[in-house]
C-alpha positions as CSV (number, residue, x, y, z in Angstrom):
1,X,-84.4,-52.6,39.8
2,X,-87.8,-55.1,39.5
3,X,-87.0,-58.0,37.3
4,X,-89.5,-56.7,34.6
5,X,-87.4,-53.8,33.8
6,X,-84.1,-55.5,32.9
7,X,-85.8,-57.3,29.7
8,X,-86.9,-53.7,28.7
9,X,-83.2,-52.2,29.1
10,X,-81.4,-55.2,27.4
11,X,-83.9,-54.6,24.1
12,X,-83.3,-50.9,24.4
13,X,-79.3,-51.0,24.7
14,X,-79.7,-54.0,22.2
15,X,-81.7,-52.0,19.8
16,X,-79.1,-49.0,19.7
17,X,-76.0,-50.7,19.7
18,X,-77.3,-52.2,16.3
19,X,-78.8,-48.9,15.4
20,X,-75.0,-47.6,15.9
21,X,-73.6,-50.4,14.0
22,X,-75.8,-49.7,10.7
23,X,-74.3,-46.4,11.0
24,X,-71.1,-47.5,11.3
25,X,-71.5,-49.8,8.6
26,X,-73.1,-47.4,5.8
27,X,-69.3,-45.3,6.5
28,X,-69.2,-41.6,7.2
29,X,-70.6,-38.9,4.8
30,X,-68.6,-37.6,1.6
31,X,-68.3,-34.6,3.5
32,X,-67.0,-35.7,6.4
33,X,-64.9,-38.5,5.1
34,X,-61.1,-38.1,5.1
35,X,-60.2,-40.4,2.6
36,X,-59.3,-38.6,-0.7
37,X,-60.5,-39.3,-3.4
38,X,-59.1,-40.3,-7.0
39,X,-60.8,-38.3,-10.0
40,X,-63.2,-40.1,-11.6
41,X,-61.4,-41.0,-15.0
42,X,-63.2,-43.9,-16.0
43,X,-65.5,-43.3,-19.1
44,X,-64.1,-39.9,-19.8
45,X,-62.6,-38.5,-22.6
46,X,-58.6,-38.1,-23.3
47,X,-59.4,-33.9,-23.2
48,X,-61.5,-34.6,-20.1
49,X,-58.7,-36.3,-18.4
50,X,-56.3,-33.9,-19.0
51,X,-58.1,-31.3,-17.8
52,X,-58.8,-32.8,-14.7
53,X,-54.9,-33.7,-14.6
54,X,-54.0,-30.1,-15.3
55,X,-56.1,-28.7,-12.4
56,X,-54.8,-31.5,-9.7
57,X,-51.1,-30.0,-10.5
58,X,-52.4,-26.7,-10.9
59,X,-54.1,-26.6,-6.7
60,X,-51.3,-28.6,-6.1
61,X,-48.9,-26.1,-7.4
62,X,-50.5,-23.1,-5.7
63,X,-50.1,-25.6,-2.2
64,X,-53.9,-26.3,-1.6
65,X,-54.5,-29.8,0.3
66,X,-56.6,-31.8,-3.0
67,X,-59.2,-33.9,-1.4
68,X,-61.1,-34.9,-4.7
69,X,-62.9,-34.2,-7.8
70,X,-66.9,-33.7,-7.9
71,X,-67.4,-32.5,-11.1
72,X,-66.3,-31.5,-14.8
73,X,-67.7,-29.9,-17.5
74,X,-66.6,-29.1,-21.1
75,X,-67.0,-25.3,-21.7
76,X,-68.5,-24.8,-25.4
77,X,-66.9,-21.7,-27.3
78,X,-68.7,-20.3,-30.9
79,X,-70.3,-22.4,-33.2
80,X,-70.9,-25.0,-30.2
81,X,-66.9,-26.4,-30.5
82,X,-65.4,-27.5,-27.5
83,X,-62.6,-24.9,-25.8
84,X,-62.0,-26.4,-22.5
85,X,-63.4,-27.9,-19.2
86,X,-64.5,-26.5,-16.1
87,X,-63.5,-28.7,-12.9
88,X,-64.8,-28.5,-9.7
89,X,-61.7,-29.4,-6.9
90,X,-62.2,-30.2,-3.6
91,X,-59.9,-29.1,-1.5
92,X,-59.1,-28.7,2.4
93,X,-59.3,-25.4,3.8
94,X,-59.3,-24.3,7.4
95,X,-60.6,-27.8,8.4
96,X,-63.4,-27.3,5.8
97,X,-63.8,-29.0,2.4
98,X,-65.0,-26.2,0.4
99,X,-64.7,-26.7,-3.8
100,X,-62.8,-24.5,-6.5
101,X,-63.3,-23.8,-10.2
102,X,-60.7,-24.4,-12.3
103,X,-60.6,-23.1,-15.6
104,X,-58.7,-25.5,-18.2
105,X,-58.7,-24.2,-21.7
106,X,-57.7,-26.7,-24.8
107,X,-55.8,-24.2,-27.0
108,X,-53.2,-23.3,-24.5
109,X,-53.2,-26.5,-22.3
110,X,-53.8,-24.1,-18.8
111,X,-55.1,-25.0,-16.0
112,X,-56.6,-21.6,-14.0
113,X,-58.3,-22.1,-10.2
114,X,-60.9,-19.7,-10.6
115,X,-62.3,-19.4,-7.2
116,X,-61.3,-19.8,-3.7
């Protein structure tokens, strides 16, 4: 190895390893990160959180690994009144994160997975 080249190879390991450390430091993507996640609660409304509640027990209850919630929506029934919330769970399937539907209607307080 010539002198010239070792320069060249210390800027070009030096230029990857931080290359790998930004990586490292932005964290791993939702999709692949094992941590689970808490439902978002914060700003929701009391019906909003008892729906997502109701559908944590309910995936729970049927004995599918929870990772998370990504979404909730309230369902709208005639006249535009609110009857429940859809909420999308996260859950861990065959090494997979793959999400559910769960139905959660106000008027009977029940929480349905819809999908899987």
């Amino acid at each position: 190895m010539t002198l010239s080249a070792r320069p060249a190879r210390a800027g070009l390991a030096l230029g990857a390893g931080l290359l790998l450390g930004a990586c490292n430091m932005a964290g791993l993507p939702p999709i692949l990160d094992p941590t689970p996640t808490a439902p978002p609660t914060a700003g929701m409304s009391s019906d909003a959180q008892r729906a997502t509640a109701a559908c944590l027990d309910r995936a729970e209850a049927q004995g599918l690994q929870v990772t998370g919630v990504s979404n909730a929506s309230e369902v709208m029934g005639f006249g535009g009144r609110p009857v429940g919330q859809n909420v999308f769970v996260n859950i861990g399937r065959g090494g997979q994160n793959v999400t559910v539907r769960c139905s959660y209607t106000y008027d009977t307080a029940e929480a349905r997975i819809m999908t899987l």
